[in-house]
N, C-alpha and C positions, 0 to 999 in steps of 0.2 A: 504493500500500500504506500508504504513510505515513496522507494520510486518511483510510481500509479501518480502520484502527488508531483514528484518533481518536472515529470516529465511536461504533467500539464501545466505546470506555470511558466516552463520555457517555452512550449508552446504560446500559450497565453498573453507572455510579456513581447514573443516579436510579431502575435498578431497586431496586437495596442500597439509595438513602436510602427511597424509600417503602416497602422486607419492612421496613427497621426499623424507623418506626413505627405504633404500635400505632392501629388504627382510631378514628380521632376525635380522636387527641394532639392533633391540629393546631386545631383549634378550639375543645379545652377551656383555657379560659383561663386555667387555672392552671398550664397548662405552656407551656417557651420561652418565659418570658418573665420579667419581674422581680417579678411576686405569686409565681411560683411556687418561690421562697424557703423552703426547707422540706418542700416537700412530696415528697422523693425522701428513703430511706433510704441505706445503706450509704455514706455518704461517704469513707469509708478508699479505696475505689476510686479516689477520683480521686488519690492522693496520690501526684506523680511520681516513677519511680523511675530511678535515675542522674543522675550528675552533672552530665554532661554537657549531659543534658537539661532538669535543670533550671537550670541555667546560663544557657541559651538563649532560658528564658524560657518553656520547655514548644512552642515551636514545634517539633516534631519527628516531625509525625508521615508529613512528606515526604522527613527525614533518618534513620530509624533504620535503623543497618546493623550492628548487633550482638546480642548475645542478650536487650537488652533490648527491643527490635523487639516481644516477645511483649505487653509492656503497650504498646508507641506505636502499633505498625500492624506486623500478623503478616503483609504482603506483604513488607513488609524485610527478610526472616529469608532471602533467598536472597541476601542482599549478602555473609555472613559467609564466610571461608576453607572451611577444613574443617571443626573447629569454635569455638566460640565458648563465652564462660560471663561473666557477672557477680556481681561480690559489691559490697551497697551498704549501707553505715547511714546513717540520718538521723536529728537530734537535731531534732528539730520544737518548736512551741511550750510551755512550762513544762517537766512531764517528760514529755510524748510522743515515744516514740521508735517509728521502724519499721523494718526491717530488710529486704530482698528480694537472691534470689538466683536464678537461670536458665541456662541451660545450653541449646545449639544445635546440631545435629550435623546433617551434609549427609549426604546419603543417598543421593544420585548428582548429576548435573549440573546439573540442574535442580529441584529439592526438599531441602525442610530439615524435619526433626522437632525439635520443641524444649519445654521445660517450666520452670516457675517457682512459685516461692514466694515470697507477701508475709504479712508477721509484724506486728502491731501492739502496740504497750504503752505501757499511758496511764498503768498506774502505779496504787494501791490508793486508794481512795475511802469515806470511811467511809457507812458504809447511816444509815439515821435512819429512823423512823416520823414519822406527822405530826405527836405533838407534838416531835417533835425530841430523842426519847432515840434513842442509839448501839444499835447490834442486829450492830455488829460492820464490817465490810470488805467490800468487793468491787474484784476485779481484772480490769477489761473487756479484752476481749482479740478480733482480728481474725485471720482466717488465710483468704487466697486461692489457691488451687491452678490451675495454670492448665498446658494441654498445647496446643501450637499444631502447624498445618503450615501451608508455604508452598511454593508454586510456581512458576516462570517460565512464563511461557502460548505458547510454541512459536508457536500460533497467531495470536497476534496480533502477535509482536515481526517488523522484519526489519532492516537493519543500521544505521539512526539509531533506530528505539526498540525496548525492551523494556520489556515489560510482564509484572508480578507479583503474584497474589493468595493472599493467605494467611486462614486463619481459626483459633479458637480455641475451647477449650472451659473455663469457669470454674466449680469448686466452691469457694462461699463457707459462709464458718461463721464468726459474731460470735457474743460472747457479750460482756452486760451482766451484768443478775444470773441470766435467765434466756438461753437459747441459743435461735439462729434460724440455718438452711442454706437455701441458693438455688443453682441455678445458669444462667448465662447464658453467652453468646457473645460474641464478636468476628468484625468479618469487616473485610478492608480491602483496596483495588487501591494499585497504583503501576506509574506511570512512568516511564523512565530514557532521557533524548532527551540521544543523543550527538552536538553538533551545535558548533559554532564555542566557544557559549556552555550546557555542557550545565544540565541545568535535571532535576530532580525533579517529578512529581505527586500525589496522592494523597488520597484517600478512603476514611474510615473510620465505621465504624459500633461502635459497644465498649456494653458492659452490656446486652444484648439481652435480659433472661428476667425472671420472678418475680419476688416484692418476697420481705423478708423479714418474717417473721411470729414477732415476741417471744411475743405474748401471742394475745389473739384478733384486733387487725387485721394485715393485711397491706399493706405499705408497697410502694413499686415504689422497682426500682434505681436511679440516677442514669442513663439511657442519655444516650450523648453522639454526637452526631454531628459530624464535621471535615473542612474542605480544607483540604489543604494544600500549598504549592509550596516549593522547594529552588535559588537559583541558586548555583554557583559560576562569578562573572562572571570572575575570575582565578583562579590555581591553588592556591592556596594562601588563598583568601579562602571563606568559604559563609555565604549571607544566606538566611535562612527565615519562613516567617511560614505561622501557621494559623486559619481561620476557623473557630471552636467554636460549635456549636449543644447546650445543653447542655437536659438535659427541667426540671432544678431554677434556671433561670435565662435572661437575655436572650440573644440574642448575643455572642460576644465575640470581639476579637481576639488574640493571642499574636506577637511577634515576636523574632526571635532572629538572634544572626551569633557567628562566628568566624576569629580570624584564626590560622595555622597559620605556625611555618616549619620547613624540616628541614634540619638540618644535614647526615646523611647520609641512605641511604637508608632505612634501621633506627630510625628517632628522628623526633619528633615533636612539637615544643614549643606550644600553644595560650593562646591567652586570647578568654574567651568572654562576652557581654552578650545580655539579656533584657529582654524588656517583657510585662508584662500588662494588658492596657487593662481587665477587670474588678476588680482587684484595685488598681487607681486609684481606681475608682470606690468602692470598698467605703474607702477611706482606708489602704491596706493597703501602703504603698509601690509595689509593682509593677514595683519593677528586680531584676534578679538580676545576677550574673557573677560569673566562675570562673575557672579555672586547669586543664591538663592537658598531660601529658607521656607520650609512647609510648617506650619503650626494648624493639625486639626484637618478643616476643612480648604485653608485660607494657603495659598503658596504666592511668595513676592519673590520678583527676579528682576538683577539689574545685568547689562549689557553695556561693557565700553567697547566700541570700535573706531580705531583711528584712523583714517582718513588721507593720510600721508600730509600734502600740503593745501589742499583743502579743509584740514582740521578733525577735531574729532567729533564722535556723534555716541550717542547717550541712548539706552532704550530702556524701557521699565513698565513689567507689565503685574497685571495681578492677575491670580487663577485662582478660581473656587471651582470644588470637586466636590460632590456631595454621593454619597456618604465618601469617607478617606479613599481617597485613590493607592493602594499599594501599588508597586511598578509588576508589570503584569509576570514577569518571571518569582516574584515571590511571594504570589498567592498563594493558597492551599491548593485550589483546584489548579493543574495545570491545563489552563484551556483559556481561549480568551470568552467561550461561553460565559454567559452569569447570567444568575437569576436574580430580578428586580429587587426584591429586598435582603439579599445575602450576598454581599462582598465582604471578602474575606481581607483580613487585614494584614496577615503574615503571609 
């Protein structure tokens, strides 16, 4: 069964990478690769949300097990209690600030319904004509809508793996001086091998639709595709790392860890470090780390990443988990099954 299991999620994962993309991506050479610097719109999309995650360095998208799941990989969304919610600002470069919020609620044993909102503000710009007289202000502004479900797939888990696929549905709407709406998808599998040494998988596919269209052309989204794996080699340690294939750029890697200790069962102390191998290259520093504390219900996490000579940028989000979210390799039950009023805390 175990193989039964693996064989269909390699299936599975190069059906999803080839629906997502678009006929010919692969060969036009302005995408996947490094000319193709520019040529995707909406870049507020990539802009990670939670702390945690970005902390990590963005490696998460074989880790998300909370309600921010809906931006990393909407198959995670079955890891969360009963339900789940986040709230996060981030003070980004000069005064860009964005803000994201989500919400997760399980819906029986196996299934999670979940929704989010990302908010952008770059702050007021003055307009100018060509010859460079004032014609007043403009205040660009981002807003993403996003409704996800996810799944445990019955059929392919049995008692060392489970397996989970979730998708999404995004209405976007930017406005410069004039407004432009699109919307697109998400779709992403994962893994959960409970074995001596258990370990995370997963594949995702994110920005699937339409460009957006300011004026008379139309731009396409940044679609991004990702692997990625999750060990936690000891219990209280979790090493991650994702390989990004992103359509406005080369390859890239992302790599992240954490280390956890709990004083009791209720509480949660972490410190967290990141790498971005792209963001090396662009001269962009490329480390991140962070800070996070679980008390009960309630988890706070702060995120510094620095920015190289554009400066640094600050994230801090809160997580409520109801009832206690243990991390899902050290439940009792090993399964990410649960039943509504029994999570297990150990």
């Amino acid at each position: 069964m175990k193989n039964h299991t693996a064989i269909h999620l390699v299936l599975t994962s190069a059906l999803l990478l080839a629906a997502a993309l678009p006929a010919g991506a692969v060969d036009d050479p302005r995408y996947f690769a490094k000319t193709a610097a520019g040529t995707t719109t909406a870049d507020f999309l990539n802009l990670p949300v939670g702390a945690r995650a970005a902390a990590m360095g963005g490696a998460y998208s074989a880790v998300a097990e909370e309600a921010s799941a809906i931006y990393w990989n909407p198959a995670g969304l079955v890891q969360i209690p009963k339900l789940s919610a986040v709230f996060m600002r981030a003070q980004y470069v000069e005064d860009i600030s964005y803000q994201y919020a989500a919400y997760a609620h399980r819906l029986n044993y196996d299934s999670v319904l979940a929704a989010s909102i990302l908010m952008t503000d770059i702050g007021s710009i003055d307009r100018t004509d060509v010859s460079g007289n004032t014609l007043g202000a403009f205040t660009p502004r981002d807003q993403v809508f996003t409704l996800s479900y996810s799944k445990a797939v019955l059929e392919f888990s049995d008692k060392d793996i489970d397996v989970s696929i979730g998708v999404s549905a995004k209405y976007i709407r930017s406005t410069i001086v004039e407004s432009a709406k699109a919307y697109a998808g998400d779709i992403g599998i994962m893994t959960y091998n409970f074995g001596d040494i258990p370990y995370r998988l997963a594949v995702t596919a994110t920005n699937m639709g339409g460009g957006l269209k300011y004026a008379e052309e139309s731009n396409p989204l940044p679609l991004t595709l990702k692997l990625g794996g999750a060990i936690n080699p000891f219990r209280n340690m979790l090493v991650a790392a994702d390989v990004v294939f992103p359509k406005s750029n080369r390859p890239n890697v992302l790599f992240g860890a954490e280390l956890a200790t709990a004083p009791n069962e209720l509480t949660r102390l972490c410190v967290r470090g990141g790498l971005n191998a792209q963001q090396i290259r662009d001269g962009l520093t490329g480390f991140s780390m962070g800070l996070g504390a679980t008390l009960h219900f309630f988890s706070l996490d702060y995120a510094f990443v620095p920015m190289g000579e554009l400066g640094t940028t600050h994230r801090i989000s809160l997580t409520f988990d109801f009832p206690f979210r243990s991390p899902i390799f050290q439940r009792r039950d090993r399964t990410i099954f649960t039943k509504m009023k029994g999570i297990s805390f150990k």
